[in-house]
KEDO-496894 format. One record per residue: residue in one letter; chain; y, z, x of N, C-alpha, C, O in turn. Coordinates in steps of 0.2 Angstrom, whole numbers. Layout:
N
PT  type  mol    n.Y    n.Z    n.X   ca.Y   ca.Z   ca.X    c.Y    c.Z    c.X    o.Y    o.Z    o.X
PT     A    A      Y      Z      X      Y      Z      X      Y      Z      X      Y      Z      X
...
This chain:
101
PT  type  mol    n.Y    n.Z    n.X   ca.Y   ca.Z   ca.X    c.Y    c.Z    c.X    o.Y    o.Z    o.X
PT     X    A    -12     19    -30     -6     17    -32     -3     11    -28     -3     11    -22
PT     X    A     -1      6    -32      1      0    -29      8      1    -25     11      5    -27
PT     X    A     10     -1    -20     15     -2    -16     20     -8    -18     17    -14    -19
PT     X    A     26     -8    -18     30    -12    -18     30    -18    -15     30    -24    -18
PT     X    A     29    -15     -6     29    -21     -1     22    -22      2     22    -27      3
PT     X    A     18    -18      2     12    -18      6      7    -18      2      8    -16     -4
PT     X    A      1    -19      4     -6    -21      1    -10    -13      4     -9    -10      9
PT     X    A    -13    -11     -1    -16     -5      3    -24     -5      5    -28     -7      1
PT     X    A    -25     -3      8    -32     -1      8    -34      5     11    -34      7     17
PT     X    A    -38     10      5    -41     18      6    -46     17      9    -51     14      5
PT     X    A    -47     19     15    -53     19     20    -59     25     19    -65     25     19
PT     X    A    -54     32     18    -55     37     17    -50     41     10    -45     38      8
PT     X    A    -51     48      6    -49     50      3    -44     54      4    -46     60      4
PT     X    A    -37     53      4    -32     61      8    -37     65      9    -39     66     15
PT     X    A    -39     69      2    -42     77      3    -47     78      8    -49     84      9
PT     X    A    -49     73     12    -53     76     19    -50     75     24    -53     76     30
PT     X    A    -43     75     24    -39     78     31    -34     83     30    -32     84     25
PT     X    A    -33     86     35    -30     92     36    -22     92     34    -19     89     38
PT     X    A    -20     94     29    -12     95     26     -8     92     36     -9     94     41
PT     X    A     -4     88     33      2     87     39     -1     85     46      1     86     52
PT     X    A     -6     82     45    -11     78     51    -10     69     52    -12     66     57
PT     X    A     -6     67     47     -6     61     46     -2     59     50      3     63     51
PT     X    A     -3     52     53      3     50     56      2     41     55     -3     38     52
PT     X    A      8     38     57      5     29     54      8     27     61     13     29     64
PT     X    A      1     22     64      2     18     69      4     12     67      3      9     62
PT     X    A      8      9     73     11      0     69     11     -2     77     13     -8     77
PT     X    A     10      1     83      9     -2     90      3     -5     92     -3     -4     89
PT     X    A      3     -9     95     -3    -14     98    -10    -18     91    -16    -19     91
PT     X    A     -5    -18     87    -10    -21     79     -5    -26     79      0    -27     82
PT     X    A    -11    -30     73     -8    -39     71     -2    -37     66     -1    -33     62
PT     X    A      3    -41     67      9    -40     64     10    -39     58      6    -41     54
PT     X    A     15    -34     56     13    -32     47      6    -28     46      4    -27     41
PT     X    A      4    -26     50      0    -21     48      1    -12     52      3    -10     58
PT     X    A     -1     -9     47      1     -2     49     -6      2     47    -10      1     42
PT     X    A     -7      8     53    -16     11     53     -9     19     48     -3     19     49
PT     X    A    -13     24     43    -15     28     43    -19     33     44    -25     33     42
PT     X    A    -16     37     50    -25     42     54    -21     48     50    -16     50     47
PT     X    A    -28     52     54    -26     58     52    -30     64     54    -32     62     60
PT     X    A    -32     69     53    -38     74     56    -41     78     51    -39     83     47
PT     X    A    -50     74     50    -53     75     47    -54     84     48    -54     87     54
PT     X    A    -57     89     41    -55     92     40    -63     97     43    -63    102     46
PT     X    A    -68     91     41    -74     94     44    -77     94     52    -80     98     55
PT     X    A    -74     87     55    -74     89     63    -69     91     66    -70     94     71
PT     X    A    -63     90     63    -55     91     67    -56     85     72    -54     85     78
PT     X    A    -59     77     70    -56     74     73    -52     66     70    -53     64     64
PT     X    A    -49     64     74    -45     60     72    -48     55     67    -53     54     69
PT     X    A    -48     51     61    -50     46     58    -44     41     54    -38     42     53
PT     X    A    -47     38     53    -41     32     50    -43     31     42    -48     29     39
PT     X    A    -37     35     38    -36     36     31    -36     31     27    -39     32     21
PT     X    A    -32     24     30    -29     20     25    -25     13     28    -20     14     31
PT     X    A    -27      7     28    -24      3     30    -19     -1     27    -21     -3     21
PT     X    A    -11     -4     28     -6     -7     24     -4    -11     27     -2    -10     33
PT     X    A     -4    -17     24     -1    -22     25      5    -25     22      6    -25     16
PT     X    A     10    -27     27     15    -30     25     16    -35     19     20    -39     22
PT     X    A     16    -38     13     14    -43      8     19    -50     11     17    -55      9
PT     X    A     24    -48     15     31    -55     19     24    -57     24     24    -64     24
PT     X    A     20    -54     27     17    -58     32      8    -57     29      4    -62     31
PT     X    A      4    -53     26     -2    -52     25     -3    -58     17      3    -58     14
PT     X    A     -7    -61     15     -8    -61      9    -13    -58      5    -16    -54      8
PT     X    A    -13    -58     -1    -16    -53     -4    -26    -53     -1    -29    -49      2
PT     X    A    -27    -60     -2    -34    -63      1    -36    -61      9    -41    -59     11
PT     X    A    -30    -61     13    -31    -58     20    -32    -50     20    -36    -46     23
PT     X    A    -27    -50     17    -27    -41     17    -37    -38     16    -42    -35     19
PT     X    A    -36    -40     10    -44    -40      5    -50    -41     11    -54    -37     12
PT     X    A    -50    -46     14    -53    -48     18    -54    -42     24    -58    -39     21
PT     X    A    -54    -40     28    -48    -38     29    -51    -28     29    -53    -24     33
PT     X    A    -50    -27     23    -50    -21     22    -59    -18     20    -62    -14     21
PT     X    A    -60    -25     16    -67    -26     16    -72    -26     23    -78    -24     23
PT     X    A    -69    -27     27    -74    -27     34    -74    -22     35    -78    -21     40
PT     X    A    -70    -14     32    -69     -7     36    -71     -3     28    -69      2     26
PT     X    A    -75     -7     25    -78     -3     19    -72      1     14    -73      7     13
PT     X    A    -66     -2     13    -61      2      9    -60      0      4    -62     -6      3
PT     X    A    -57      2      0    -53      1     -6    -49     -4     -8    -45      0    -10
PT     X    A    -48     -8     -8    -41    -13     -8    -37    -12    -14    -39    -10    -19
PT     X    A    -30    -15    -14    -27    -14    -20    -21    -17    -15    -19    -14    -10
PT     X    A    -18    -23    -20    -13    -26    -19     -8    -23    -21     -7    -18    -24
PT     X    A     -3    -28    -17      5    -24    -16      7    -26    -22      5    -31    -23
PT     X    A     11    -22    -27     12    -21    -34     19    -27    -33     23    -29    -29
PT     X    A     18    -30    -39     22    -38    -43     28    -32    -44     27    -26    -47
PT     X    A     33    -35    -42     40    -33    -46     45    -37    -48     47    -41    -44
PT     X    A     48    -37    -56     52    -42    -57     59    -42    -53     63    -38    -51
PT     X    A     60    -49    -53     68    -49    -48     72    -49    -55     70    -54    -59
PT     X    A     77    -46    -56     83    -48    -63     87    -54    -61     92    -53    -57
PT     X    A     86    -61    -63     90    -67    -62     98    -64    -64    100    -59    -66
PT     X    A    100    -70    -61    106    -68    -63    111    -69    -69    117    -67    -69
PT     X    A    108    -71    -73    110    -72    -80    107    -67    -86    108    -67    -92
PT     X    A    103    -63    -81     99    -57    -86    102    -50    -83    100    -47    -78
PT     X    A    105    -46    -88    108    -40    -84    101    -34    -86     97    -34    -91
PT     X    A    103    -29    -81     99    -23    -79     96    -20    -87     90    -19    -88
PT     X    A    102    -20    -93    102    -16    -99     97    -20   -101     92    -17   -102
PT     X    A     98    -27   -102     96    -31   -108     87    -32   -104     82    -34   -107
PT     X    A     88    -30    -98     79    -31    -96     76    -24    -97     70    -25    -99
PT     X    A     79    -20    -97     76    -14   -101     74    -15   -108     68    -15   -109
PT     X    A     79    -16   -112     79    -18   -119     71    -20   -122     67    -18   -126
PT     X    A     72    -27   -116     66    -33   -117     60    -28   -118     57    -28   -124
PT     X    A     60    -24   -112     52    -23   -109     51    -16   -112     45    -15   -112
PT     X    A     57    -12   -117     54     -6   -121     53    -11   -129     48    -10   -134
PT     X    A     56    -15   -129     53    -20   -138     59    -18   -141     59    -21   -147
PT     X    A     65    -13   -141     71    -10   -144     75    -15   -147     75    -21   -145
PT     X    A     79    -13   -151     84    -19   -154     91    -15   -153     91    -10   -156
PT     X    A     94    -16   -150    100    -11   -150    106    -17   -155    112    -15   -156
């Protein structure tokens, strides 16, 4: 599932660590990034879940880079549209279901 703000990378699968084991690191790493660990279910020891990067400071290509040296998944931080200001909330709905009101 893409993120808003961050680029993700699945290192490991949730379902191999133990319910409520997770925690997210953001000390002594490169700026804009954050480690999810957690506690693998078959040794009981700690492993790293999932890598996220900020998308303000990581790019997509760095991220990718990146997530790929730690054998994971990548998947970029999800495009969202900004509503200009001449375009209101309704009328962008409208567009984007194809409706004619």
């Amino acid at each position: 599932m893409p993120y808003p703000n961050f680029h993700a990378c699945r290192v490991e699968e949730p379902s191999k660590f133990k319910p409520k084991s997770f925690k997210t690191l953001t000390e002594n790493l490169p700026s804009g990034m954050r480690i999810i660990v957690g506690i693998l279910k078959t040794t009981g020891k700690s492993a790293t879940q999932s890598f996220r990067y900020d998308k303000k400071i990581w790019s997509s290509a760095r991220a990718s880079k990146h997530c790929g040296t730690h054998n994971g998944k990548f998947e970029a931080a999800k495009v969202t549209k900004d509503i200009g200001e001449d375009e209101s909330f309704l009328s962008m709905l409208i567009k984007d279901s194809g409706s004619k009101f």
